[in-house]
N, C-alpha and C positions, 0 to 999 in steps of 0.2 A: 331583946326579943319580946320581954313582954309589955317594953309601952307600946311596940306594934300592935301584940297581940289584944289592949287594952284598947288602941285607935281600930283597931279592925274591927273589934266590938259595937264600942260607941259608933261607928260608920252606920254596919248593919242594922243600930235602932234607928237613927237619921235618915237613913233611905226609904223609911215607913213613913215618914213628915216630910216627904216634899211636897212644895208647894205644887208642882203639876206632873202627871204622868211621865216620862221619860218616852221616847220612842221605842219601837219592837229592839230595835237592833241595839240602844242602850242597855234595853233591859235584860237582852239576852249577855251582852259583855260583863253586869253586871253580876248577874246570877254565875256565868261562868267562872268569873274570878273568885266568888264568895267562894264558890264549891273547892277550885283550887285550894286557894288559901284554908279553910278551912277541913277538907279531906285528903286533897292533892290529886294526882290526876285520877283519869276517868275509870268506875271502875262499873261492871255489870254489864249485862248485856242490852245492846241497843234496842230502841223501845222500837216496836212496830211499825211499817212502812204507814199505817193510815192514823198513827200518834205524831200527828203533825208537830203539838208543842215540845210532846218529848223527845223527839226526834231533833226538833230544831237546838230546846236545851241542851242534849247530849253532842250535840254535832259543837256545839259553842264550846264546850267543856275540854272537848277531846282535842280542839284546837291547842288549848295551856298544855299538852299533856308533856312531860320535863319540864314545865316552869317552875322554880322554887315555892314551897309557898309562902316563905315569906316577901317575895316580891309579888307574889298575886296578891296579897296581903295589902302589902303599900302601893299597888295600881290599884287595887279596891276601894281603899283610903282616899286615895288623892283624886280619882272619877266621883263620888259620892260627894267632897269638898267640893268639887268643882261644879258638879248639878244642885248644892244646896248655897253658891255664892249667891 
């Protein structure tokens, strides 16, 4: 578990150097998994009907909600690999 937790890491600074934006809907699988993996599922209350971002993040989040997290972990890993090939 913790070379995962040591690749999950090094991902998370990598994802700040990529060479171009990622799309909305990357970004949100993105951020949803980190959260996973890193918290586990969703917790507090849903942001505001007119918090469009936060609404959107929290809706992406709540999608993992029973996912392990270290399998959010290693989909985190391996999406972040595969946008920095």
């Amino acid at each position: 578990m913790s070379d995962l937790k040591a690749l999950f890491e090094q991902a998370s600074k990598d994802v700040h150097s990529l060479a171009e934006r990622p799309d909305n809907d990357t970004l949100l699988r993105l951020y949803a998994l980190y959260k996973q993996g890193s918290e586990g599922d969703v917790s507090g209350p849903k942001p505001g009907f007119f918090d469009f971002v936060g609404t959107a993040k929290y809706e992406a989040w709540a999608k993992l909600k029973g996912t392990a997290q270290d399998q959010a972990m290693q989909k985190y890993v391996d999406l972040v690999k595969k946008l920095t090939a």
